[in-house]
DRENDO-1510 file (C-alpha; in Angstrom, 1 decimal, always signed):
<recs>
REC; n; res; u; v; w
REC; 1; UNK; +35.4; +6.5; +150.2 .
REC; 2; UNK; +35.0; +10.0; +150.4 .
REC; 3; UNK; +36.4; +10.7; +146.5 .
REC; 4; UNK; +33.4; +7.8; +145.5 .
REC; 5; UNK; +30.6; +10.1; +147.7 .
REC; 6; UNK; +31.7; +13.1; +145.8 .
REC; 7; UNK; +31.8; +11.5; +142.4 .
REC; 8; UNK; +28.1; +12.1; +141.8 .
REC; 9; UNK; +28.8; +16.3; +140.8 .
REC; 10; UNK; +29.0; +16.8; +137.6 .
REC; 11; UNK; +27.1; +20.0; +137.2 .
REC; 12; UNK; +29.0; +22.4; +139.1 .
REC; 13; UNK; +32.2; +21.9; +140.5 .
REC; 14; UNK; +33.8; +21.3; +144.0 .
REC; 15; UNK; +37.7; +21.7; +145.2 .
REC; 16; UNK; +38.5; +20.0; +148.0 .
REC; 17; UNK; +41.7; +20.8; +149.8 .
REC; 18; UNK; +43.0; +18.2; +152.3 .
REC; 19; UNK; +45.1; +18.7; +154.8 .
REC; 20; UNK; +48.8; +19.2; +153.8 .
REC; 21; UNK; +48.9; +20.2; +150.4 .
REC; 22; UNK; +46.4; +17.5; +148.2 .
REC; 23; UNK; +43.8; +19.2; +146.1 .
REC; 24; UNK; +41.0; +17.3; +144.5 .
REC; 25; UNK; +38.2; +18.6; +142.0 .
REC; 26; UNK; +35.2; +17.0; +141.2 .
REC; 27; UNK; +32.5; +18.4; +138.0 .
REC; 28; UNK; +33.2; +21.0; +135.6 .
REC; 29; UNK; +31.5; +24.8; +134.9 .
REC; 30; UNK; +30.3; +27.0; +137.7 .
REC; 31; UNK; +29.5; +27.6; +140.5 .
REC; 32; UNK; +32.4; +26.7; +142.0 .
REC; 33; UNK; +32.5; +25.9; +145.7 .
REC; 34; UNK; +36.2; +25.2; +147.4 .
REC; 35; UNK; +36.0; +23.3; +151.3 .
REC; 36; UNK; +39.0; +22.6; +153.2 .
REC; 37; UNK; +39.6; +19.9; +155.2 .
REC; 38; UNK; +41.3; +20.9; +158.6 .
REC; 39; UNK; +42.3; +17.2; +160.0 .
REC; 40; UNK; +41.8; +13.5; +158.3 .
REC; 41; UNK; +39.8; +12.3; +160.4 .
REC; 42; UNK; +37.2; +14.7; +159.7 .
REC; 43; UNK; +37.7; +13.3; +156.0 .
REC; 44; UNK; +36.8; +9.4; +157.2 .
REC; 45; UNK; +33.7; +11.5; +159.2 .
REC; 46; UNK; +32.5; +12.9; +156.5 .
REC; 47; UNK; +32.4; +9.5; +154.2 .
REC; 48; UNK; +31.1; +7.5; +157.1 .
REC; 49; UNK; +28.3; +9.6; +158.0 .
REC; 50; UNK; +27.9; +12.2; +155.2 .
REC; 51; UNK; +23.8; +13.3; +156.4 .
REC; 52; UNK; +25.4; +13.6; +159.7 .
REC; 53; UNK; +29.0; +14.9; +160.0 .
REC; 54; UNK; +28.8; +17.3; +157.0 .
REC; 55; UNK; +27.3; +19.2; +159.3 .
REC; 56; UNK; +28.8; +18.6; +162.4 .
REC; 57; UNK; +32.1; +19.3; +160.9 .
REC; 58; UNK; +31.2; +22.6; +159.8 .
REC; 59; UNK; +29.5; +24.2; +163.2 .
REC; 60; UNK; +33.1; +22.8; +165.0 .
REC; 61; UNK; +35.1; +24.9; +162.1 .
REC; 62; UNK; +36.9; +21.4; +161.0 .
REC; 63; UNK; +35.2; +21.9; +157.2 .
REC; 64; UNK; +35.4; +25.4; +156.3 .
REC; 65; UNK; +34.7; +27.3; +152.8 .
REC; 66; UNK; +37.3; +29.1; +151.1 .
REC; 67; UNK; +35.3; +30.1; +147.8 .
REC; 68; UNK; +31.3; +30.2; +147.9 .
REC; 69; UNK; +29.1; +30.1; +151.0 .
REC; 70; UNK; +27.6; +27.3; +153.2 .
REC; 71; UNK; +24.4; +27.6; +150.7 .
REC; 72; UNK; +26.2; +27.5; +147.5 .
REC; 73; UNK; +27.9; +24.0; +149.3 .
REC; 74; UNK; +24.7; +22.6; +149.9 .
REC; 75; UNK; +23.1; +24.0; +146.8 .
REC; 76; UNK; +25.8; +21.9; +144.5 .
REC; 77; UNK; +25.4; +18.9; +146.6 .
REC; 78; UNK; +21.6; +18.6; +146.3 .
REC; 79; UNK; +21.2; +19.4; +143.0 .
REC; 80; UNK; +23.4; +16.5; +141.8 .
REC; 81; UNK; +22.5; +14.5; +144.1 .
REC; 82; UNK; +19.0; +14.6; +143.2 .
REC; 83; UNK; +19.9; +14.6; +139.0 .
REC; 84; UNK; +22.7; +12.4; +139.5 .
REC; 85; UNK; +21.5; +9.7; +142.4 .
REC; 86; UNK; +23.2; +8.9; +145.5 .
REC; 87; UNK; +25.9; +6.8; +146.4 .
REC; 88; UNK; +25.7; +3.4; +148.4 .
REC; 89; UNK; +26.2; +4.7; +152.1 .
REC; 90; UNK; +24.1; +7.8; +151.5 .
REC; 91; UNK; +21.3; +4.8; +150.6 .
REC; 92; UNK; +22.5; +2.6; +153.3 .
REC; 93; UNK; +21.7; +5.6; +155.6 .
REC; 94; UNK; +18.7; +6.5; +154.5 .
REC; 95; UNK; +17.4; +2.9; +154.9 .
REC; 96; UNK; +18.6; +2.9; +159.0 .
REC; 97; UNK; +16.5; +6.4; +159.3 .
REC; 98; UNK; +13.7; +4.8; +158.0 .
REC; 99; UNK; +13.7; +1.7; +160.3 .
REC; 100; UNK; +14.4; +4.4; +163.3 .
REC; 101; UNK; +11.2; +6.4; +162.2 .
REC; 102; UNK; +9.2; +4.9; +165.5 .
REC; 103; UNK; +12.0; +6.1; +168.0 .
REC; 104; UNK; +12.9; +9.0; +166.0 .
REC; 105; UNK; +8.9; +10.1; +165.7 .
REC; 106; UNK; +8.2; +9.6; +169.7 .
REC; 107; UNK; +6.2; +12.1; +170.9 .
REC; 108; UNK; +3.9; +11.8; +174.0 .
REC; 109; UNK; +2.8; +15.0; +175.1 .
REC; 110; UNK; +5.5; +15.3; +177.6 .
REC; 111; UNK; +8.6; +14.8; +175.1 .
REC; 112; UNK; +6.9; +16.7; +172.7 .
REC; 113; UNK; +7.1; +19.5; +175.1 .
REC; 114; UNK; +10.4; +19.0; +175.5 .
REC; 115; UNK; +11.1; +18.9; +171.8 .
REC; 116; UNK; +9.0; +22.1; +171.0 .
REC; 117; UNK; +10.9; +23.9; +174.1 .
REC; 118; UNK; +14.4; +22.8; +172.1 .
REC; 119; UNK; +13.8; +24.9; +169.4 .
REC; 120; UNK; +11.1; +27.7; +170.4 .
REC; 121; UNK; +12.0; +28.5; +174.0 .
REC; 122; UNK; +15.5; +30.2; +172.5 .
REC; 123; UNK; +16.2; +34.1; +172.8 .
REC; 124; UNK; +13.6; +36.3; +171.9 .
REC; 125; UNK; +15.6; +38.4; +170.1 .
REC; 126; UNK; +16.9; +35.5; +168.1 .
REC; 127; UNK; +14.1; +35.8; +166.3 .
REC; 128; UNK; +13.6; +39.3; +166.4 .
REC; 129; UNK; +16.7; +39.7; +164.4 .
REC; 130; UNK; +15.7; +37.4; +161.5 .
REC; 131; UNK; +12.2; +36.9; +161.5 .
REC; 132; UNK; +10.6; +40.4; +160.6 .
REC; 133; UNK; +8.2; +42.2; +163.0 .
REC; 134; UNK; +5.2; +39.9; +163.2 .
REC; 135; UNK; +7.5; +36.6; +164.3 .
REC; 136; UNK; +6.4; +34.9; +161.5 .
REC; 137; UNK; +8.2; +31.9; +161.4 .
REC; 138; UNK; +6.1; +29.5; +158.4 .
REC; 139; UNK; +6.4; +29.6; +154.9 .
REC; 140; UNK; +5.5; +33.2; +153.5 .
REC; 141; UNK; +3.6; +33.7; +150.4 .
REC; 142; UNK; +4.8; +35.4; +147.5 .
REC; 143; UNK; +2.4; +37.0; +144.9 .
REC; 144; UNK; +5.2; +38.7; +143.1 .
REC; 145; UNK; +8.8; +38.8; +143.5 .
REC; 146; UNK; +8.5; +42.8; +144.6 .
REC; 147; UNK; +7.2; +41.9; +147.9 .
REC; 148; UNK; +8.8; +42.5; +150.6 .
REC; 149; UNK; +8.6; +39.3; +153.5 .
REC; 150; UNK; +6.2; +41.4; +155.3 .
REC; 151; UNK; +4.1; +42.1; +152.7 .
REC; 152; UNK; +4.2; +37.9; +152.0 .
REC; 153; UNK; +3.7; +36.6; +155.0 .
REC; 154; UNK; +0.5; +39.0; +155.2 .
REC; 155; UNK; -0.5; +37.4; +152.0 .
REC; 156; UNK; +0.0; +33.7; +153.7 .
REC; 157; UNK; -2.7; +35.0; +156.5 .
REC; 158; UNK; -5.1; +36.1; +154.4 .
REC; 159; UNK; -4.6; +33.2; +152.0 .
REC; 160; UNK; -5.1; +31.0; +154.7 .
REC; 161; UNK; -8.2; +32.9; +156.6 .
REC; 162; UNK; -9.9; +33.3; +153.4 .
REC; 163; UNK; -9.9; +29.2; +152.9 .
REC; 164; UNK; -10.9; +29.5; +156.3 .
REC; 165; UNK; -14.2; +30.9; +154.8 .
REC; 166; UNK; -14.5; +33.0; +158.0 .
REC; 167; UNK; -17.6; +34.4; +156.6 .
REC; 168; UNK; -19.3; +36.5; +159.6 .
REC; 169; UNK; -18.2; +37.9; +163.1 .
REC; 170; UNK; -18.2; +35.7; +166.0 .
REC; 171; UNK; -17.3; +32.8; +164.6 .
REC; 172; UNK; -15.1; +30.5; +167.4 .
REC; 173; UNK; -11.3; +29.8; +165.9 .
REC; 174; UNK; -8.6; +27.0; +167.4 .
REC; 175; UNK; -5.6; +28.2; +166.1 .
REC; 176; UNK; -3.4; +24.4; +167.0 .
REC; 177; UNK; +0.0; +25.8; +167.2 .
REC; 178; UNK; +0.0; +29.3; +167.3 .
REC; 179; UNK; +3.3; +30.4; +167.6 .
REC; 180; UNK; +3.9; +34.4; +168.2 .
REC; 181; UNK; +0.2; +34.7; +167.9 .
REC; 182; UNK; +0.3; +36.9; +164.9 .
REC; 183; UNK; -2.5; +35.0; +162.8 .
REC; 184; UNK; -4.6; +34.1; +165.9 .
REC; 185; UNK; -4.4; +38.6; +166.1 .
REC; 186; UNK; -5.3; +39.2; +163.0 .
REC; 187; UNK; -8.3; +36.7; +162.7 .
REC; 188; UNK; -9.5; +38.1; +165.9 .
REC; 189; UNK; -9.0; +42.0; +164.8 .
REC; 190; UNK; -10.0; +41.6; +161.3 .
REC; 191; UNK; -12.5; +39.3; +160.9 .
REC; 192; UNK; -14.5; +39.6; +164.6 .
REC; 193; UNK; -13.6; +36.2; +165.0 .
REC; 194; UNK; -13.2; +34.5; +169.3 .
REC; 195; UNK; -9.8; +33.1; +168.7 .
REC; 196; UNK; -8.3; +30.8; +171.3 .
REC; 197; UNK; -4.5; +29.5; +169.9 .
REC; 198; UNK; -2.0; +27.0; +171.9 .
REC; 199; UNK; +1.5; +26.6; +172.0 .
REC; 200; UNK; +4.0; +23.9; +173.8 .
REC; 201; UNK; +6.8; +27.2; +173.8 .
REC; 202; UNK; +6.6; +29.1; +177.1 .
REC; 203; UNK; +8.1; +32.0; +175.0 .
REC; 204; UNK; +5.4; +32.3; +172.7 .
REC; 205; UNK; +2.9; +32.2; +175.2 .
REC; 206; UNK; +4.8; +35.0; +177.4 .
REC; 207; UNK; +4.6; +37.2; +173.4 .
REC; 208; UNK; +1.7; +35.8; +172.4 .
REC; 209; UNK; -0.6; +37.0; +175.3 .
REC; 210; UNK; +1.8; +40.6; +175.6 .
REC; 211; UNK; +0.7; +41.6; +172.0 .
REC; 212; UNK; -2.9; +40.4; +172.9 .
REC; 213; UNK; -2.9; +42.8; +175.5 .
REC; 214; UNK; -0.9; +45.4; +173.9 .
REC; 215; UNK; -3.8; +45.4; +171.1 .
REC; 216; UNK; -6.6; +45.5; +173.2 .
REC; 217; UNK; -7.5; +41.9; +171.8 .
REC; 218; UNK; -7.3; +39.9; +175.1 .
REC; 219; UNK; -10.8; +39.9; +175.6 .
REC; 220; UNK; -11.5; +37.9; +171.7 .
REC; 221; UNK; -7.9; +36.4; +171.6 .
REC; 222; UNK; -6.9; +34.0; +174.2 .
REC; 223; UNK; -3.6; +31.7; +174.4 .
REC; 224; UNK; -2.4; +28.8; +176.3 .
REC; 225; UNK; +0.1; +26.4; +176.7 .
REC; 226; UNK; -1.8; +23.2; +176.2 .
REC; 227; UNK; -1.3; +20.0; +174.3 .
REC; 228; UNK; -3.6; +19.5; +171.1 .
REC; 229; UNK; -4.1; +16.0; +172.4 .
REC; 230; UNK; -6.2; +17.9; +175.8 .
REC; 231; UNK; -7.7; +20.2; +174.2 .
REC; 232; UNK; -11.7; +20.2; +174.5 .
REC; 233; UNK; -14.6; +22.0; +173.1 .
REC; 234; UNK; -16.3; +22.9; +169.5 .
REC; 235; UNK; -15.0; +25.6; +167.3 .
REC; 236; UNK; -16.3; +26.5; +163.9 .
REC; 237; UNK; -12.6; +26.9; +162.4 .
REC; 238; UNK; -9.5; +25.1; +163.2 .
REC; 239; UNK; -6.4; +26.5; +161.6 .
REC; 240; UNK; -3.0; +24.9; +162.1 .
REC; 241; UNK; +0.3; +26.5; +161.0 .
REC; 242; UNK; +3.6; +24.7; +161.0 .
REC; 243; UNK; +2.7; +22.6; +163.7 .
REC; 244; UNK; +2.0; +19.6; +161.9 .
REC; 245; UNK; +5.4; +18.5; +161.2 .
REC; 246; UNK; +6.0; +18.7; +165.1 .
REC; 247; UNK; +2.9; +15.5; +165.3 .
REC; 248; UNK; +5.1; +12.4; +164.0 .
REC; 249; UNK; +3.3; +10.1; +161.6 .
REC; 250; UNK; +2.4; +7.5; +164.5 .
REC; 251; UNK; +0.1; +10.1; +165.6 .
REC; 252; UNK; -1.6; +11.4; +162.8 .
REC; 253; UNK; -4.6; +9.0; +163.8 .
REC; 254; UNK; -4.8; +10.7; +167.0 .
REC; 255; UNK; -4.7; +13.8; +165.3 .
REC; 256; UNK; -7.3; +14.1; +162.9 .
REC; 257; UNK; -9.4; +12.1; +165.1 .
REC; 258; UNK; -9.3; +15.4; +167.9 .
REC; 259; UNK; -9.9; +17.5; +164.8 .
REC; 260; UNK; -13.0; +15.6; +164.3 .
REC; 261; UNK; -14.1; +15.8; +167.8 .
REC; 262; UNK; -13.2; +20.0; +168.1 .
REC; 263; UNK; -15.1; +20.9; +165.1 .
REC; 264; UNK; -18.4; +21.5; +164.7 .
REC; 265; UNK; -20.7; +20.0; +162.3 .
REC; 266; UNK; -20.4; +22.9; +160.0 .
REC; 267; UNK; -16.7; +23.6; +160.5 .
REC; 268; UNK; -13.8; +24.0; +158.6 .
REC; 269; UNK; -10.2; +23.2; +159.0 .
REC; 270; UNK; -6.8; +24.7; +157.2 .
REC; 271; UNK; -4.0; +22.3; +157.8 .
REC; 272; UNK; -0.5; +24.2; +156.4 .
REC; 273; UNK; +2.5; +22.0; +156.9 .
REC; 274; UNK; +5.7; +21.5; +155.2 .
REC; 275; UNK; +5.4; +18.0; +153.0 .
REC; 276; UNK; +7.7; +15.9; +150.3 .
REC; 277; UNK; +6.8; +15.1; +146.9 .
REC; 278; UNK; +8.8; +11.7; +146.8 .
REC; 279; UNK; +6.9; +9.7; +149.1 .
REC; 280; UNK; +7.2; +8.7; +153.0 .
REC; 281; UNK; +10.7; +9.3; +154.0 .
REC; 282; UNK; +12.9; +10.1; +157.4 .
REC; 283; UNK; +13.9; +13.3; +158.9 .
REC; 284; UNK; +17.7; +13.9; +157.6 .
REC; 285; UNK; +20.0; +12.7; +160.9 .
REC; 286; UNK; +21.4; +16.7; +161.6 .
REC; 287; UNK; +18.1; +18.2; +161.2 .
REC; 288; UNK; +16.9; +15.6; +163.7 .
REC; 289; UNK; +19.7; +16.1; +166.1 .
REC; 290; UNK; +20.1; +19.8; +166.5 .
REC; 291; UNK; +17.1; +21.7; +165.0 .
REC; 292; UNK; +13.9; +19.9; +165.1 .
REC; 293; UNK; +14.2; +16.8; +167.4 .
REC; 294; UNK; +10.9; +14.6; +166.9 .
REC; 295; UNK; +9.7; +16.2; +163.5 .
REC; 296; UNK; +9.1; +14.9; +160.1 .
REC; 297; UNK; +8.3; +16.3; +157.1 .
REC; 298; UNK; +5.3; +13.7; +155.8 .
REC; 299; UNK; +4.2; +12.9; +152.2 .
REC; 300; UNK; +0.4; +13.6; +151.1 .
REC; 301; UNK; -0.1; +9.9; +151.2 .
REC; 302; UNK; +0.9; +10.0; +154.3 .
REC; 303; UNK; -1.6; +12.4; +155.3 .
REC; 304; UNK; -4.6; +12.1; +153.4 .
REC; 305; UNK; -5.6; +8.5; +153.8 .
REC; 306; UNK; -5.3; +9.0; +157.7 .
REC; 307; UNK; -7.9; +12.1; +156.9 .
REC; 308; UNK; -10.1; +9.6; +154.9 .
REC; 309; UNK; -10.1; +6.7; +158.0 .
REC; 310; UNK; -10.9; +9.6; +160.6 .
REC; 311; UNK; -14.1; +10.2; +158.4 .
REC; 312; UNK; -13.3; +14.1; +157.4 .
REC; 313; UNK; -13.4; +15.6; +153.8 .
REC; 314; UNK; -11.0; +16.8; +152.1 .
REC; 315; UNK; -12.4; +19.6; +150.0 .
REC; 316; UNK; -9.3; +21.5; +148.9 .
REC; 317; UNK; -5.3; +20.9; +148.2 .
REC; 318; UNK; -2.9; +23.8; +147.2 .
REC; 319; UNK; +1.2; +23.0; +147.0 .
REC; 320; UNK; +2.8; +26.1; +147.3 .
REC; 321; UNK; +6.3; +25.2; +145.5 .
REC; 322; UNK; +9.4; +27.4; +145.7 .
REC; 323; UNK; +7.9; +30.1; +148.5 .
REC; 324; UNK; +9.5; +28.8; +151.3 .
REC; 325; UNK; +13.0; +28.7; +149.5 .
REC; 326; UNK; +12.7; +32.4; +148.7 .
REC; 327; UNK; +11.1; +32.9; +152.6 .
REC; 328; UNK; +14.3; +31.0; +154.1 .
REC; 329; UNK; +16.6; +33.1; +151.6 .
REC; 330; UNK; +15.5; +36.1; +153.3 .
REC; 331; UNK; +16.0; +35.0; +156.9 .
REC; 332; UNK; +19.0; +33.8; +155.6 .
REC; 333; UNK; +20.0; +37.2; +154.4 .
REC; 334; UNK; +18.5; +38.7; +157.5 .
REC; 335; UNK; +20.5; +36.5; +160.2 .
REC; 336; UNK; +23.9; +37.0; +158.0 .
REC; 337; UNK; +23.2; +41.0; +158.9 .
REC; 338; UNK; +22.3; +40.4; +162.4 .
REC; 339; UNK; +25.2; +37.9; +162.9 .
REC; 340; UNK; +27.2; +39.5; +165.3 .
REC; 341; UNK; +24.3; +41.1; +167.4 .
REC; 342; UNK; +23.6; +36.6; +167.4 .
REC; 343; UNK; +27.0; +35.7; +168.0 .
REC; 344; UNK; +26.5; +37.7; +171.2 .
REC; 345; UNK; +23.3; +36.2; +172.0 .
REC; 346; UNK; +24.9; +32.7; +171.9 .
REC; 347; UNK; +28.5; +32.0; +170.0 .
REC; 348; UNK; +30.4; +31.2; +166.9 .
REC; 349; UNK; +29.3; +27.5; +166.9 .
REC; 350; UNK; +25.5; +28.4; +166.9 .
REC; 351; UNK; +26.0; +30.9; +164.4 .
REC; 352; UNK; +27.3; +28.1; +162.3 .
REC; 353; UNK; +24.7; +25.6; +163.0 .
REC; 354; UNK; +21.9; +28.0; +162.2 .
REC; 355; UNK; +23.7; +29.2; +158.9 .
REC; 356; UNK; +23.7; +25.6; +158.0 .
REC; 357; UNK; +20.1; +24.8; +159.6 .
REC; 358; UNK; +18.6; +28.1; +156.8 .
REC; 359; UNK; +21.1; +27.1; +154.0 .
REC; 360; UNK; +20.0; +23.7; +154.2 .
REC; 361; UNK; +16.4; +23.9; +154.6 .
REC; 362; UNK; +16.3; +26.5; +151.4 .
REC; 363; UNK; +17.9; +24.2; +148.9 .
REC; 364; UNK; +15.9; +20.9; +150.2 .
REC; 365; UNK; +12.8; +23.1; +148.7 .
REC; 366; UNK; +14.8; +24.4; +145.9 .
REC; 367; UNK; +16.5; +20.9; +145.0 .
REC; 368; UNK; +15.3; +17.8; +147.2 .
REC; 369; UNK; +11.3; +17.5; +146.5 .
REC; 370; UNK; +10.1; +19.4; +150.1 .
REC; 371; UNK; +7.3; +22.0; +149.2 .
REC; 372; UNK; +4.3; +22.9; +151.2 .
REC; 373; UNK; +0.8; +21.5; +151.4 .
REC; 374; UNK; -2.4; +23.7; +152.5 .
REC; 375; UNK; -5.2; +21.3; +153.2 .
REC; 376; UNK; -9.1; +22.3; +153.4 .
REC; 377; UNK; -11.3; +19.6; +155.3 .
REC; 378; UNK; -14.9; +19.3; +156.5 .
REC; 379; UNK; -16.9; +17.4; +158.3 .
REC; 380; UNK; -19.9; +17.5; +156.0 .
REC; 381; UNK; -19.6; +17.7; +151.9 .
REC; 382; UNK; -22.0; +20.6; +152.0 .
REC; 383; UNK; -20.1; +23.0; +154.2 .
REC; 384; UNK; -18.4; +25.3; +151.8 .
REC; 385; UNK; -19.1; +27.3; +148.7 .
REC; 386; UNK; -18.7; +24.8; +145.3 .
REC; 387; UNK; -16.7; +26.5; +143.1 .
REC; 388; UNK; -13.6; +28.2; +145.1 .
REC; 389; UNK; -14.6; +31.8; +144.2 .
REC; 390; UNK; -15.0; +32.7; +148.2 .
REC; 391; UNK; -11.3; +32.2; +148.6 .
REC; 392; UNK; -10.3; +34.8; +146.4 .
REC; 393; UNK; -13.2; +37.4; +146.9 .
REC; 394; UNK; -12.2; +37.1; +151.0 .
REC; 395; UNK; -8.5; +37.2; +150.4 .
REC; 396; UNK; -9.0; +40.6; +148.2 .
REC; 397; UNK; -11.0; +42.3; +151.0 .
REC; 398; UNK; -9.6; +41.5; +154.3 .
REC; 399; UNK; -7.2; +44.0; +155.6 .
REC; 400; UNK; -4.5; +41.5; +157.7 .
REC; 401; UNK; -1.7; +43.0; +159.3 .
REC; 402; UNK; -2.2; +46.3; +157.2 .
REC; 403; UNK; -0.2; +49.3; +156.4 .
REC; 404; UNK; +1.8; +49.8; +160.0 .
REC; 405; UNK; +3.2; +45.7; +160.0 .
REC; 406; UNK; +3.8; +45.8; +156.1 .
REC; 407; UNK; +6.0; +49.0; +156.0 .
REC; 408; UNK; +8.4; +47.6; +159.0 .
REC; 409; UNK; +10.0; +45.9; +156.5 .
REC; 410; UNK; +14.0; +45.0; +157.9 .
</recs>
């Protein structure tokens, strides 16, 4: 079974070393990745489950690598995978995780707390040590390959203020999903904007609100642990920022629909979410498991018809393609440094699972179709310039996160 699962590289090539003294190789030319097998029934595991127990089997050191890296494993895998097709139980799984997508994609404001807390309520300085000084933890933007990831994810806040169209001071923001707070900041400091941002994560709510204060910003940036579902009031911008994929498709409805309500007649809203290019699928079984219980990665048909139903416009689309593989690369590279300092924090199996968790997520937007989708909507068809010459005169002029936060490169 296993030998029929593997059968699919052909670009590439694999050893596998089972345990006693077999050897199996599947493809031909490089790179060339070698696993080991340290029992058989990690072998029938692996061919019963792959999505699952590939992973599984590598955070319990059962699977290990003996040439190449956890990235270059995953790397071969999804790039034949995706040129060569899968085989029948890789389908046969992928069909069960679609019929789960309801249970899966539960997520009432309490369990969605829960699920947000899984992830975000970890160390702080677990993401100190990987994320780079402003905690920013969403898909950085590139506008050459010199930058450094401070100097890109800068870049992704202005790119995604100036589509904001955040056009005089005063304005009132909703950040959905703030995080660290290090947009809902820079909005507030550099474009005189009242920002008010929510999180579900006690810890960024404890950071958020000590770097408000530590700014002098408390009194035009505000944060609070509150559900989008309860939030009330109008605001003339709405930004949200990797939050989306936390929603679940069953409640995209109930999503766009408070959007509606929050913004004002004249407002404008940024949506920036992770997205795949092959249609509506199901969260990968690990993923959901042990990193993001509850999330999904939707497709833009997934989104955009809901949009359409709730009665917004949607005046602007942008796929940014490949810069979250080279953002993950570096927090890859980042965490690899900082491994023992995390081994510390936690231990030798998390270590593993989060190696797996950054390898994997990188080549799924450097092989398997994930990319990421900035979305501009309106109430009115009226609200912003015609031609999208405002995005690019704001994003040359506004300062965001300047010289000090740029040179802290890691």
């Amino acid at each position: 079974m296993l030998t029929d699962l593997l059968s699919v590289i052909r670009e590439g090539t694999l050893t596998v070393r089972f345990p006693g003294r077999s050897v199996k190789t599947f493809g031909r030319g490089e790179p060339h990745i070698a696993i080991r097998f340290h029992d058989r029934a990690a072998i029938w595991q692996l061919a019963l489950n792959p999505e699952l127990k590939l992973g599984e089997l590598y955070m319990d050191g059962r699977l290990t690598i003996e040439n190449g890296d956890v990235a270059g494993l995953l790397g071969l895998l999804m790039r034949n995978q995706s040129r060569n097709g899968y085989g029948f139980i890789p389908r046969l799984a992928d069909h069960f995780r679609r019929l789960l997508r309801p249970i899966q994609q539960f997520n009432p404001a309490r369990r969605a707390r829960d699920h947000v807390a899984h992830h975000y309520d970890l160390s702080r300085k677990l993401y100190d040590l990987f994320l780079g000084s402003d905690r920013q933890y969403s898909c950085a933007y590139f506008t050459n390959p010199a930058e450094t990831l401070e100097q890109a994810q800068a870049a992704k806040k202005r790119h995604i203020a100036a589509k904001l169209n955040i056009d005089r001071p005063g304005l009132r923001v909703l950040d959905i999903g703030c995080g660290w707070g290090g947009l809902a900041l820079d909005m507030a400091r550099d474009t005189g904007a009242r920002v008010w941002g929510v999180t579900l994560s006690e810890e960024q709510l404890a950071i958020a609100r000590e770097r408000a204060m530590a700014s002098g910003l408390a009194d035009r940036c505000a944060f609070d642990l509150i559900d989008y579902r309860s939030i009330q009031g109008t605001f003339d911008r709405v930004v949200s920022v990797g939050m989306f994929e936390h929603v679940g498709a069953r409640y995209y409805g109930t999503f766009f629909a408070k959007v509606r309500e929050l913004l004002a007649d004249d407002g404008v809203m940024l949506l920036h979410t992770i997205g795949r290019t092959d249609g509506p699928g199901a969260t990968n079984a690990w993923i959901q498991k042990y990193i993001f219980p509850g999330g999904y990665a939707p497709a833009l048909s997934e989104i955009v018809p809901v949009i359409e139903r709730t009665g917004l416009i949607v005046t602007d689309i942008e796929v940014l393609r490949m810069h979250y593989a080279e953002t993950l690369r570096e927090w890859r590279r980042r965490f690899q440094k900082n491994r023992a300092e995390i081994a510390k924090l936690y231990d030798e199996r998390f270590c593993r699972m989060w190696e797996f968790y950054l390898a994997g997520s990188e080549m799924v937007f450097r092989h398997d179709g994930e990319v990421v989708y900035q979305i501009q909507i309106a109430k009115r068809i009226g609200t912003l310039p015609v031609t999208r010459d405002y995005m690019v005169d704001h994003e040359r002029t506004m300062k965001f996160a300047g010289a000090a936060e740029i040179s802290n490169a890691a």
